[in-house]
N, C-alpha and C positions, 0 to 999 in steps of 0.2 A: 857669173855662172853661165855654160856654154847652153844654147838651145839647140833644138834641133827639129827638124820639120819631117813629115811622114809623108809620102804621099799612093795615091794607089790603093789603100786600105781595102779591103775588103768590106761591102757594105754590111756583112753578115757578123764579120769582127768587128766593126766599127761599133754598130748595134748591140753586141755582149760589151762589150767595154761599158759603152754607156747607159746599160742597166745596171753591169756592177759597181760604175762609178754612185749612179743613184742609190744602190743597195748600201754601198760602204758612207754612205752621205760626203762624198768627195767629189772634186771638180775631176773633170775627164784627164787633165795634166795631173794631178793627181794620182790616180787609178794606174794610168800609165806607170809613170813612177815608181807606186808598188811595186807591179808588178814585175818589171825589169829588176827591182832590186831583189827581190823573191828569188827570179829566175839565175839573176847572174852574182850573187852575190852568199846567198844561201850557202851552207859548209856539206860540204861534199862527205856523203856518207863511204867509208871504208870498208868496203864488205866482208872483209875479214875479220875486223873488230866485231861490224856487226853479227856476225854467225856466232863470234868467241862470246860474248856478251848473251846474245840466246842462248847458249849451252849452258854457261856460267847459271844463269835464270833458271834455267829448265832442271839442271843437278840441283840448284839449294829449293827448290819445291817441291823438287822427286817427281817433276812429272814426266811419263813415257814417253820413247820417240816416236814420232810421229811416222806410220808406219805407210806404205800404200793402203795397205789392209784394213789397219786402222783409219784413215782418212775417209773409206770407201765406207766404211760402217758407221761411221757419224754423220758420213751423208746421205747414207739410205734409212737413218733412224728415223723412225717412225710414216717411212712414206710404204703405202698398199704396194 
């Protein structure tokens, strides 16, 4: 299996790593790991699907489009 070495790290990213390694109960090679497979490996959302898929959603529920108007009034509900 190939290794590979890091260097320069940022002491501030070093440091979240190695809390989230502790938080996930994994070694910092580990944690690494994940996360690169997270980042480069994860399946690439289609935004088009995605949009057809929310509409698809939003007709078989019957619920309204989501309007400026509307948006603007669910977020002033209930503020003075």
């Amino acid at each position: 299996m190939p290794t590979i070495t890091l260097k320069n790290i940022p002491e501030e990213l070093y440091e979240r790593l190695k809390e989230s390694a502790a938080d996930h109960r994994r070694s910092l090679n580990s944690e690494i790991i994940v996360r690169l497979e997270h980042a480069l490996l994860s399946a690439r959302i289609d935004p088009d699907a995605f949009l057809a898929g929310a509409d698809a959603r939003r007709k078989r529920l019957a619920l309204p489009s989501l309007t400026e108007r509307h948006l603007k009034a669910i977020k002033n509900a209930g503020r003075p």
